[in-house]
N, C-alpha and C positions, 0 to 999 in steps of 0.2 A: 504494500500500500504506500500511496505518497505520502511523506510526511506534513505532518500543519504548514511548516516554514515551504517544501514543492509547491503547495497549493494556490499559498501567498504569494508564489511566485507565478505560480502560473494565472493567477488575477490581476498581478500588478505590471505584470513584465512581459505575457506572452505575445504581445502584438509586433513586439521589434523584434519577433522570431517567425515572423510566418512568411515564406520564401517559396515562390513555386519553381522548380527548376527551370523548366521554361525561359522563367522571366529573369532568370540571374545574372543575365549581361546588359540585366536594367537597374540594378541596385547598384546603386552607390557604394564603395568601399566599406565604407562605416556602417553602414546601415547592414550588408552583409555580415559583415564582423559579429554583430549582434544577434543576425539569424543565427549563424554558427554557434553562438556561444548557448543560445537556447536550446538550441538542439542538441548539443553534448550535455545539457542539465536534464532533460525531458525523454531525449529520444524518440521524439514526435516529429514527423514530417509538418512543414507548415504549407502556407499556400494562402494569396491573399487575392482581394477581384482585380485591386489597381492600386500604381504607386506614384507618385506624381513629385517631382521637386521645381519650385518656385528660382526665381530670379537671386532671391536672398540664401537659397542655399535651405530653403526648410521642405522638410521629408514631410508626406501625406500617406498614409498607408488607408485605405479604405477596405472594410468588410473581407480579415482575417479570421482565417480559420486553421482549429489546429485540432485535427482528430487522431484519435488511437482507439483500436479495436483492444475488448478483453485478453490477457492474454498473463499468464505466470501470476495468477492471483490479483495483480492488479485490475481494477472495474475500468472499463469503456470507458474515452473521454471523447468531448465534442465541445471545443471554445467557439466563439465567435465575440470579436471587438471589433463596434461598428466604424471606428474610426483610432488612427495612432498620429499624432503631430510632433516631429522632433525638427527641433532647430540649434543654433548657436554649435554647430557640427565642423570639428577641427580634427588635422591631423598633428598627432605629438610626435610620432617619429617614431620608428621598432615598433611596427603592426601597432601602436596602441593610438586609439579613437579616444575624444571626447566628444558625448552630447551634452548642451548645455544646458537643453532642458526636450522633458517630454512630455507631453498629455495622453493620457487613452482616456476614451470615451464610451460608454456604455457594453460593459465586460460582463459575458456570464458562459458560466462552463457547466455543462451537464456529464454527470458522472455515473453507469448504470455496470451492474453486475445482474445473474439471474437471480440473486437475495437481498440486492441492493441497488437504491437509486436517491440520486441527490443536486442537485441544483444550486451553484454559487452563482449568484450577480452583487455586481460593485459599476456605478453609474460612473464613478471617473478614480483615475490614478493620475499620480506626477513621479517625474524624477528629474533631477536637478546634479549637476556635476558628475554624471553618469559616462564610466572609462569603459572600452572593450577593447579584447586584446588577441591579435590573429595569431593563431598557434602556429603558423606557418609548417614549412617542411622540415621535416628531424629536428623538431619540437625537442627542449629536454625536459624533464619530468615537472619543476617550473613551471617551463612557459606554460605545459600541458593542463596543469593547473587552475594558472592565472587567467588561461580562457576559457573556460570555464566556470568561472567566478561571478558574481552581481558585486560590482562596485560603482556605491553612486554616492557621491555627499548627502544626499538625502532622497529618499524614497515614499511615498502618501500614497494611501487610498481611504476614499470615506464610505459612507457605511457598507457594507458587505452581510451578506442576507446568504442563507444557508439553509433549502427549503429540503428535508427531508421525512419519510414516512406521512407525510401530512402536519409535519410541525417544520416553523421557523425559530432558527437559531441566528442573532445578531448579532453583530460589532458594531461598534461608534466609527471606529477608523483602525490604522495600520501604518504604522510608520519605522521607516528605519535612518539611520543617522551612522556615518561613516567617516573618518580622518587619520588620512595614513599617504604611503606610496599610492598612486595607481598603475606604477608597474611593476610591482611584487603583487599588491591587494593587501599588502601586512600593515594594521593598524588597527585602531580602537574602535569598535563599534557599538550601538544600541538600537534595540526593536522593541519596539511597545504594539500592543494589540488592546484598543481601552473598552471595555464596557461591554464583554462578550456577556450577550444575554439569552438564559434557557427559560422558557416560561413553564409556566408550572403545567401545563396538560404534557408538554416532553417531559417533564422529571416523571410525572405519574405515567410513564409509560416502561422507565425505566427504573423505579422507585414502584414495583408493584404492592408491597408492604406498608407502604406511604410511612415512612420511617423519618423522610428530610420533614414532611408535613406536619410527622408530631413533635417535629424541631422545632417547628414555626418559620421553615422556608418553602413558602409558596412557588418563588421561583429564585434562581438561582444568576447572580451577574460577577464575573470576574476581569482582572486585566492580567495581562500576563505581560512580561517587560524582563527583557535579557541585553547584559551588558559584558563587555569583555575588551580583550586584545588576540589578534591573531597575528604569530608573527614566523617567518620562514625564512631560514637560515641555511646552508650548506646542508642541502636535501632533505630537512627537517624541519617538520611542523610544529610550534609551541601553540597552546592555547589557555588563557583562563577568562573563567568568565561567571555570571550570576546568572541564573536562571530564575525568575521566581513567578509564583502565581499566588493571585493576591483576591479573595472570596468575600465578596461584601457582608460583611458582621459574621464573617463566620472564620480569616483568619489569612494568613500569608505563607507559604511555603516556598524557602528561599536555597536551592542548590549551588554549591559552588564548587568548582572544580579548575584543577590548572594540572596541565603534563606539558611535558617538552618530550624534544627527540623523535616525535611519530614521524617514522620513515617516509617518504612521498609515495615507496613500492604500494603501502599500504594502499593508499590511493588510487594510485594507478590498478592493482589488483581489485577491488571494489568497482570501477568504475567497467573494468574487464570483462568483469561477471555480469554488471549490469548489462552490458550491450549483449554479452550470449545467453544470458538465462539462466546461468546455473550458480552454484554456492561459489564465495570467494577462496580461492585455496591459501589457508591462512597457514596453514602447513611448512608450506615452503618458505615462509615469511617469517617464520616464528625466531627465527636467529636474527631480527632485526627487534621485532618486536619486543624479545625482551629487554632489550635496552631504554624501551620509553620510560620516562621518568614521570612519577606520579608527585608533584609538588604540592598538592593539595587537594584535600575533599569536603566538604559538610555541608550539613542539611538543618536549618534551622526552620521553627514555626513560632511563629509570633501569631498569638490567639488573640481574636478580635472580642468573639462571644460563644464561640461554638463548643468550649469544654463545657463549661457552665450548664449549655444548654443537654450536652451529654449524659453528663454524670448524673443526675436527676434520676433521667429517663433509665438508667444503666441499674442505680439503684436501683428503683422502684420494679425491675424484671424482677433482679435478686433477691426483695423482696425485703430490702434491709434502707437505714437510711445514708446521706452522702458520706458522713461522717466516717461511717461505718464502712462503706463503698475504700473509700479511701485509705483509712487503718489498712485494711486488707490487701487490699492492692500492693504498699508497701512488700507484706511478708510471702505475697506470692510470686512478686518477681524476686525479691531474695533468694526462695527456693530455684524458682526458674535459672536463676543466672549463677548458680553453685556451679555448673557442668563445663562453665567456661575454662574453673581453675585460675579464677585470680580475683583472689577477693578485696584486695584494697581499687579495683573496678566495679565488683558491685558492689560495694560501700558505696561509693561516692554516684552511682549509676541509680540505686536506691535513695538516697539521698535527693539527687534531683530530681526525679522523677515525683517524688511525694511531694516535694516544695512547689513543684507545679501544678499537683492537684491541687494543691490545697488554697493556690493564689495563679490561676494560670495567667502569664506572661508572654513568657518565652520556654522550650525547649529545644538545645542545637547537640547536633552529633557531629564531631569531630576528629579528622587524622590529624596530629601533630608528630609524624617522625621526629626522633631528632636530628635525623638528615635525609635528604628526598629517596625515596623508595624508587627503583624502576623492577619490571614488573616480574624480570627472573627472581630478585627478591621474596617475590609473593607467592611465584610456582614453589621458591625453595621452603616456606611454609608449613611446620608440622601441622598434620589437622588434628592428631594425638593430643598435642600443647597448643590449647587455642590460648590458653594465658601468656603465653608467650608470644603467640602473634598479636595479642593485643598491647600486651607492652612493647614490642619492637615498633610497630605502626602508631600506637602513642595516640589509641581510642578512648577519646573524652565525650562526657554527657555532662550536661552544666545547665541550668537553669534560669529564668526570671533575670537574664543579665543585661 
């Protein structure tokens, strides 16, 4: 299946990919460039009715289309964007393009399977300082990369409507924000998605229990918002970055994560598999792999209202009260976490854990090595001595902080 981030791309971005072969000694360099780089994200043929450029150098794309039959689990796609306008279109030198800015107009992608069918429209997108980069011949692993890549200073689309089983799922908007090289793509970025909303007849279809409704969430609205750095180095990919999703009165969960060293092979193996269909041979790769370095992990949740409203309800099965609920809990994860074999971790893992019942906050799980992990480290791992892989990995639980 495509991912959230494929999908957003293929709403915000797929019109400066739709290219009929035909017509390819009628596009403009840059505007090609663009198709190509779509199509090595997608793997979709495109194909548009007509492409027109003005006096000033501004590109018109009219009434593209970008279809894919079912195929390797993936469900049917069929876009169409009635209109694409790209202007302020420069050549920087070494296959790489600038557009200075781009508008689509009235975007919606139909998506079916025989068990599935679904409907995205978004009536307009932008992008602004938007680079493409032509992989040219005997491309190295790099360039192969870099075109590949969406880099734009900044990227919009406003609202986005998401019409499935007979229920609509919304967004406010979609934005991404980018500043770095544009011919590596190495730099700081952030995406926001604001005010995705599920109304209450979709939860109660998926909620047969009606278990959120005795929470007192009728319907359910979050944003989700990821920031990071991506940086590439002598054939290696570094990345960290926050991921979090954030649940209105009900609470935030916030992922953070950073490695370095990830091989480009890796990459290029992945994308290998994508074009023939079959699993990545990760096999062969594994003597590179395990040199990535794991520099950081954790997961924290900041509660808005949602324990509160929990525990109540949790008791009240049990049939005891919150107090009571709580006591408890303490000395059954106690029990629970004996089997790890290291008990100055479940002290302090027990300890946070009741301090959060008892006043919920915050609770974060944490690796703190005390020097970066890479990941033959982790294979080297007794599962015998899990106390010991949590003291080497330097696995913190901490609370309300």
């Amino acid at each position: 299946m495509k991912t959230p981030h494929q999908l957003f791309v293929l709403i915000c971005l797929a019109g400066t990919a739709l290219v009929s072969p035909a017509q390819a000694t009628e596009v403009p360099p840059a505007i090609q460039a663009m198709f190509d780089n779509l199509e090595r994200q997608t793997s979709i043929k495109p194909a548009y009715e007509t492409i027109e450029t003005d006096g000033s150098g501004t590109v018109t794309i009219s009434k593209m289309t970008m279809n894919k039959d079912s195929a390797s689990g993936d469900p049917a796609i069929k876009m169409m964007i009635d209109k694409v306008v790209l202007s302020g279109i420069a050549d920087q030198g070494n296959g790489l393009y600038e557009i200075g800015n781009a508008t689509f107009s009235g975007m919606k992608v139909d998506m079916g399977a025989p068990d599935f069918s679904a409907t995205i429209t978004a009536p307009e997108g932008h992008a602004e300082g938007w680079y493409v980069k032509v992989a040219g011949e005997n491309a190295t692993p790099e360039e192969t990369l870099r075109a590949s890549m969406n880099v734009a200073r900044r990227m919009t689309s406003g609202k986005i409507t998401v019409d499935m089983m007979g229920q609509s799922v919304t967004a406010d908007s979609y934005e991404t924000i980018w500043d770095g090289d544009p011919a590596t793509g190495a730099g700081k970025f952030n995406m926001k998605i604001t005010n995705i909303a599920i109304p209450e007849q979709a939860i109660a279809m998926a909620d047969q229990s009606g278990m959120l409704k005795q929470l007192g969430y009728n319907g359910l609205n979050f944003d989700v918002t990821s920031d990071g750095r991506f940086d590439l180095e002598n054939g290696n990919i570094g990345l960290v970055m926050d991921f979090a999703v954030a649940g209105h009165e009900i609470g935030t969960m916030i992922f953070t994560l950073g490695a370095s060293g990830i091989p480009l092979a890796v990459y290029q193996e992945l994308q290998t598999a994508q074009k023939s269909g079959k699993e990545p041979d990760f096999g062969s790769l594994m003597p590179q792999i395990q040199n990535i370095t794991l520099e950081k992990f954790r997961f924290r949740f900041e509660d808005s209202s949602v324990t509160n409203r929990v525990l109540p309800l949790v008791a009240s099965m049990q049939g005891m009260d919150q107090a009571a609920l709580v006591a408890n809990a303490g000395a059954m994860l106690q029990l629970g976490l004996m089997q790890l074999q290291n008990q100055e971790f479940t002290d302090n893992t027990v300890t946070a854990v009741s301090n959060y019942l008892k006043d919920p906050q915050s609770i974060t799980v944490a690796l703190k090595p005390a020097a970066p992990i890479k990941v033959s480290d982790l294979m080297a791992l007794d599962p015998n001595a899990p106390g010991e892989a949590i003291k080497k990995l330097g696995v913190t639980v901490s609370s309300n902080e």
